[in-house]
C-alpha positions as CSV (number, residue, x, y, z in Angstrom):
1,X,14.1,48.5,-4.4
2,X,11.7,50.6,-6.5
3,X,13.5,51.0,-10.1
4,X,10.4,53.1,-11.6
5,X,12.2,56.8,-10.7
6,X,12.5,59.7,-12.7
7,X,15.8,60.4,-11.0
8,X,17.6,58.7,-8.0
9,X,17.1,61.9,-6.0
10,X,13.4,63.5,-6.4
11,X,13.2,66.7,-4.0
12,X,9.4,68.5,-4.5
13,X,8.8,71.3,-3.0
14,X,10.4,70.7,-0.2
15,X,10.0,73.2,2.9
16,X,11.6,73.5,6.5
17,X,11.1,75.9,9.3
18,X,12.1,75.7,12.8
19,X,9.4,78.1,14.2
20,X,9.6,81.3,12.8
21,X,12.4,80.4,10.9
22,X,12.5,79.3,7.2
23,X,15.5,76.9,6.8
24,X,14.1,75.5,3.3
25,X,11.3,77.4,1.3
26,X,9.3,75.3,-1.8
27,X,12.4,74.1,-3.3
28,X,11.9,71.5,-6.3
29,X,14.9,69.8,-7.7
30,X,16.5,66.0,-8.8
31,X,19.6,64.8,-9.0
32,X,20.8,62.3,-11.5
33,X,23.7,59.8,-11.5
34,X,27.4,61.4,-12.2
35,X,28.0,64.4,-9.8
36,X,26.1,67.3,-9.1
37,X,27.5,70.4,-6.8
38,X,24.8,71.9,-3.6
39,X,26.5,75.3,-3.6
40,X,25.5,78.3,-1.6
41,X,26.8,80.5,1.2
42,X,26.7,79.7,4.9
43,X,23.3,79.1,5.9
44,X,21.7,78.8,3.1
45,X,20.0,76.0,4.1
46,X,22.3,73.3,2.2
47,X,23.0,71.0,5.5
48,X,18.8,71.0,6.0
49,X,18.4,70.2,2.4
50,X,20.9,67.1,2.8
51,X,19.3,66.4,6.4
52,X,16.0,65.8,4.5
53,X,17.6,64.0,1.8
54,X,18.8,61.0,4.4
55,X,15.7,61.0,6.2
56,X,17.7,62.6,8.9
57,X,15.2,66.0,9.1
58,X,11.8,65.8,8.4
59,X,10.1,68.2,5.9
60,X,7.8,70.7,6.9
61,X,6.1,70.2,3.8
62,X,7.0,68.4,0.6
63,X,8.5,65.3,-0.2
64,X,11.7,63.9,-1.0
65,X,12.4,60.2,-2.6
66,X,15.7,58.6,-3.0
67,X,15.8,55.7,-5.2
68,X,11.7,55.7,-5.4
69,X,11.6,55.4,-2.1
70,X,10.2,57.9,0.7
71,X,13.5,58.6,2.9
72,X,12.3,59.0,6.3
73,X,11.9,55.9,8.6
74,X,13.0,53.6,5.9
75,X,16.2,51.1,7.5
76,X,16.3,49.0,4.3
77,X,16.7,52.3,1.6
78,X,19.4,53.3,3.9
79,X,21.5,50.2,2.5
80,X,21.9,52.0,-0.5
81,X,22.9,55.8,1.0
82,X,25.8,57.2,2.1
83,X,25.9,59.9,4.4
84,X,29.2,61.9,5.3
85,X,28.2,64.9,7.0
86,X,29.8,68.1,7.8
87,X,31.3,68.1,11.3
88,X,33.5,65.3,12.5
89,X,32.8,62.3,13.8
90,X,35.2,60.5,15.1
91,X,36.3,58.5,18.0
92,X,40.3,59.3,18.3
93,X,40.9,56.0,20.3
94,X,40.2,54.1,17.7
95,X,42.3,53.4,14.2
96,X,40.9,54.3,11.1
97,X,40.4,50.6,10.6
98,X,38.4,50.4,13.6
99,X,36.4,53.1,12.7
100,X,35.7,52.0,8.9
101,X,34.9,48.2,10.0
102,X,32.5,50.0,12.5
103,X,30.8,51.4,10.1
104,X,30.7,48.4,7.8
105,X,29.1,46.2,10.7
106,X,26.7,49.2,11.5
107,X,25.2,48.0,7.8
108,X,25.2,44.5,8.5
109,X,27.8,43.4,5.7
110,X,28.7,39.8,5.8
111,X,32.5,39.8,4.9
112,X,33.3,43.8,7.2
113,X,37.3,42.5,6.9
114,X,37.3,42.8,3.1
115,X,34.8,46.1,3.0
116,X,37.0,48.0,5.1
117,X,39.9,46.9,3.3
118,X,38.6,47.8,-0.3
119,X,37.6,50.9,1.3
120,X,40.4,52.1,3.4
121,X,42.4,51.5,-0.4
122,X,40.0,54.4,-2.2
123,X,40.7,56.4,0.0
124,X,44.5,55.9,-0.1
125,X,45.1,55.5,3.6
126,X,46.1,51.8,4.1
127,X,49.7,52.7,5.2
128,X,47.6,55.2,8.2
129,X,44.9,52.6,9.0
130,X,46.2,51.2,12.0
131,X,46.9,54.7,13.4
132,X,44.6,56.1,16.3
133,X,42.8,58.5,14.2
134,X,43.3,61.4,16.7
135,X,47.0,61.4,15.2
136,X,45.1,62.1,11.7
137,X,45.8,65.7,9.9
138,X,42.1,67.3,9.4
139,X,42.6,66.1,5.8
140,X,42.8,62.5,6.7
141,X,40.3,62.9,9.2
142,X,38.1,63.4,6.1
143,X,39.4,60.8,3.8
144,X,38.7,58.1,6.7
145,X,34.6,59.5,7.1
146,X,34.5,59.2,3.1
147,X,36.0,55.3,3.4
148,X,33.2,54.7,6.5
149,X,30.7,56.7,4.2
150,X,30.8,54.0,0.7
151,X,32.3,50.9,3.3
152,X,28.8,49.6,1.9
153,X,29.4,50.6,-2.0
154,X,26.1,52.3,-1.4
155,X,24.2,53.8,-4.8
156,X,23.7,57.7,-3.8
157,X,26.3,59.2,-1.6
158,X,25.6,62.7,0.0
159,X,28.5,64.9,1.1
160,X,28.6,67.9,3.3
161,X,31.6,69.8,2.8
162,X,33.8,67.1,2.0
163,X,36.7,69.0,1.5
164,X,37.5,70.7,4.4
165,X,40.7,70.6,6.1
166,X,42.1,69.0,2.7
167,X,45.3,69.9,0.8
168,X,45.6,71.1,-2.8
169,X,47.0,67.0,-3.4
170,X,44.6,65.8,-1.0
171,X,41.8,67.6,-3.3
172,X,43.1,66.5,-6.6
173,X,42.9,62.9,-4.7
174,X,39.2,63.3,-3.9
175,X,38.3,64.5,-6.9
176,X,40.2,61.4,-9.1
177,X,38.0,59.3,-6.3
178,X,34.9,61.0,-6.8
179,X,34.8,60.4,-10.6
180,X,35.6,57.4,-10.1
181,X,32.7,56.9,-8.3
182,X,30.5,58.3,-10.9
183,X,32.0,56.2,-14.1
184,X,30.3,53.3,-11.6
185,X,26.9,54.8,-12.0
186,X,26.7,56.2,-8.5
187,X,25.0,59.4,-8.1
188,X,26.9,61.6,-6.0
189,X,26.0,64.9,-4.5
190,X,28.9,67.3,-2.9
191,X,27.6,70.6,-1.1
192,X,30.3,73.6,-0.9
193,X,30.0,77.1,-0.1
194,X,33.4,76.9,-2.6
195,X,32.9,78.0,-6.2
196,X,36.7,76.5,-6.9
197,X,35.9,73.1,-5.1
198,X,32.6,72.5,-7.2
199,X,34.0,73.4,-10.6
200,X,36.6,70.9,-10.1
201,X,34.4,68.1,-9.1
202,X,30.9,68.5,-10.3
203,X,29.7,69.2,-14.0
204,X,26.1,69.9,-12.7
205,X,25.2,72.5,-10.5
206,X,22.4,73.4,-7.6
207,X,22.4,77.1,-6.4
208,X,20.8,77.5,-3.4
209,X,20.5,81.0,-1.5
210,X,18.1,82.1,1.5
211,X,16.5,77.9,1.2
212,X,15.6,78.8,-2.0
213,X,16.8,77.1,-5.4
214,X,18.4,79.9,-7.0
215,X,20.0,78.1,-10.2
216,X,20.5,74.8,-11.7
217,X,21.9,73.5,-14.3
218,X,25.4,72.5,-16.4
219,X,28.4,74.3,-14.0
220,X,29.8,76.1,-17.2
221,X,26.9,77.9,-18.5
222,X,26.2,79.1,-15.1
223,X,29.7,80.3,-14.4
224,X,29.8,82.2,-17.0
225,X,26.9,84.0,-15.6
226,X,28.6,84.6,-12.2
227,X,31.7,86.0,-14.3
228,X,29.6,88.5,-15.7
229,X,28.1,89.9,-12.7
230,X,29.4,93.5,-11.5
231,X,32.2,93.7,-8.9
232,X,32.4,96.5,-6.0
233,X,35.6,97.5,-5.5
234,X,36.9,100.1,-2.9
235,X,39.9,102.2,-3.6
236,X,41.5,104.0,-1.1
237,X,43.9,107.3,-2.6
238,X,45.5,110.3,-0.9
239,X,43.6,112.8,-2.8
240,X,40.2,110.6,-3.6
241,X,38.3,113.1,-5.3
242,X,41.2,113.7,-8.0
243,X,41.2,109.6,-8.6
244,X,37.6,109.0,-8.6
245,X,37.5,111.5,-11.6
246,X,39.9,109.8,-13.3
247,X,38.5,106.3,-12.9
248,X,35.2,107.3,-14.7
249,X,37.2,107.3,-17.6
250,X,38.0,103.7,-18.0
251,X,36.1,102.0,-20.4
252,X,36.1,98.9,-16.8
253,X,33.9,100.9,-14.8
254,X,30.4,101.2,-14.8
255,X,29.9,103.6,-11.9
256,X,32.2,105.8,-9.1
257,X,30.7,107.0,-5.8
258,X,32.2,108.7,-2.7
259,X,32.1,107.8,1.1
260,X,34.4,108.5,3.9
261,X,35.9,105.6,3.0
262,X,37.1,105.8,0.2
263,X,36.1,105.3,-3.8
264,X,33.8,103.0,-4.4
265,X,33.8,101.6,-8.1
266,X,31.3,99.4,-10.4
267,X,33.3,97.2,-12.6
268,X,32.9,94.0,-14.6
269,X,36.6,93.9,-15.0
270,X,38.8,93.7,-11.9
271,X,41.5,92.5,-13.6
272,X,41.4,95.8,-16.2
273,X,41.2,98.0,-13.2
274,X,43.5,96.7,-11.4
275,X,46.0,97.2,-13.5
276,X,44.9,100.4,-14.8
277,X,44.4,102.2,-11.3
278,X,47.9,102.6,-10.4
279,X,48.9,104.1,-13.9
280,X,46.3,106.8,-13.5
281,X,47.4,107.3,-9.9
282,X,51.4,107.6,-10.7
283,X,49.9,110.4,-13.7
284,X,48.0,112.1,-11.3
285,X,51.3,112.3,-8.9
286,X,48.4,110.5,-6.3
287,X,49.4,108.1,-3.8
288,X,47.0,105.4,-3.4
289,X,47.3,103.1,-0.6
290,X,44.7,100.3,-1.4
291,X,42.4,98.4,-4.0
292,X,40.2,96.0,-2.0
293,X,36.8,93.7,-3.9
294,X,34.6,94.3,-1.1
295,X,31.7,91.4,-2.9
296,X,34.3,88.0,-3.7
297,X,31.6,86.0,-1.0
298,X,29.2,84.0,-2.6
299,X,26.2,85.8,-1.0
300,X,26.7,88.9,-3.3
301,X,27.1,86.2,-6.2
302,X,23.9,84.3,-5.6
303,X,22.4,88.0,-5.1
304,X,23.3,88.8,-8.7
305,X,21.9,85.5,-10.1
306,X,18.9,85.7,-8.3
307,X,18.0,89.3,-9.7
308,X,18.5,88.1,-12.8
């Protein structure tokens, strides 16, 4: 294994198009040990990104390295990656102890009994193993991929949307696992469209938006420039006009408009106007019938940092 590395994971500029379209566009990035967050919205081109990463997808231009190592056609650097991808996998015949000591002879390890066992345990399932995994919740589903995914304690693990299908304990599970993981050295490397899921398990962050790198950096810094992007937020009253005067007024809102459907208000503070737009409606003797945020998806977030 090559040790000379600037990082375990060395993505530069990286591109991908299937004909005319552009799946990954000049993106330049590494990822160090501990873990580090792939966020973006559906189809932003994360799942490409992490294809190219394993060496399953090549680039259209570009190069990626893992461990110093070119990733495509290369069995032995494979050793020492673990892949869990986004859509299951699973044979529902078989228990999860089949399945994991599958996967453990699928990377040649000499002693598969005591791999799968060590890694059925992480992943707190030994009392399920010998279940067929088609009786598995969606939530165990996942937690038996992630024991097959590091049956080989391998050195970078990539993970597409790990936490599907999970429970609130479930999550708080993984994440107790995942740092685990990192306190080894491992570097680790969790893609969510999920702002809530990264923030709890990743102190680094990679933005991506349209296949482009949008933001990177330490989670906080940049969450506190996603909290101070403007919100759109759609009021619906009996006697709009009337309301939309009234909501110019708050020191919340940056902007009102009019449409036929409704108000349409700027605002950096939801919570303020929220509570504020029923006081002036019960004033004006207005009836109002609904405050709705009409950006809470990520695409208008990433939109805003991007602009920046």
């Amino acid at each position: 294994m090559n040790d000379t590395y600037d990082a375990p994971i060395e993505v530069d500029r990286i591109s991908k198009w299937y004909g005319s379209v552009v799946a990954v566009n000049d993106t330049t990035f590494q990822v160090r040990p501990g873990v580090t967050g792939l966020l973006g919205p559906n189809g932003a081109g994360k799942t490409t990104l992490l294809g190219m990463m394993c060496g399953l997808v090549t680039p259209s231009l570009g190069s990626v390295r893992v461990l110093g190592q070119n990733v495509r056609d290369n069995p032995a650097l494979y050793r020492s990656v673990g892949v869990m991808r986004e859509h299951d996998a699973l044979y529902p015949f078989m228990t999860g102890r089949e399945f994991v000591r599958m996967a453990a002879r699928l990377q040649g390890l000499k002693d598969v009994e005591e791999a799968a066992e060590s890694a059925i345990a992480a992943a707190n399932l030994l009392d399920a193993q010998d279940r067929p995994t088609g009786t598995y919740s969606r939530g165990m589903r996942q937690r038996i991929r992630m024991a097959a995914s590091v049956v080989h304690d391998p050195d970078v693990l990539l993970l597409d949307e790990p936490l599907n299908g999970t429970d609130p304990r479930q999550r708080v599970e993984f994440a107790d696992y995942i740092g685990r993981l990192a306190e080894q050295g491992k570097t680790v490397l969790i893609s969510s469209h999920i702002l809530e899921e990264v923030e709890v398990l990743a102190d680094r962050i990679l933005l991506v938006v349209s296949g482009k790198l949008a933001a990177a950096g330490n989670y906080h810094a940049i969450r506190e420039k996603l909290d101070q992007r403007p919100f759109h937020v759609r009021i619906a009253a009996s006697r709009p006009r009337e309301m939309a005067s009234a909501l110019v007024g708050l020191d919340a809102v940056d902007s009102v408009s009019l449409d036929d459907k409704g108000i349409e208000v700027l605002t950096r503070d939801v919570a303020h106007l929220q509570r504020e737009a029923p006081r002036l409606a019960k004033d004006l003797g207005v009836r109002l019938y609904r405050i709705e945020p009409l950006d809470d998806s990520l695409e208008s977030v990433f939109s805003y940092v991007v602009q920046q």
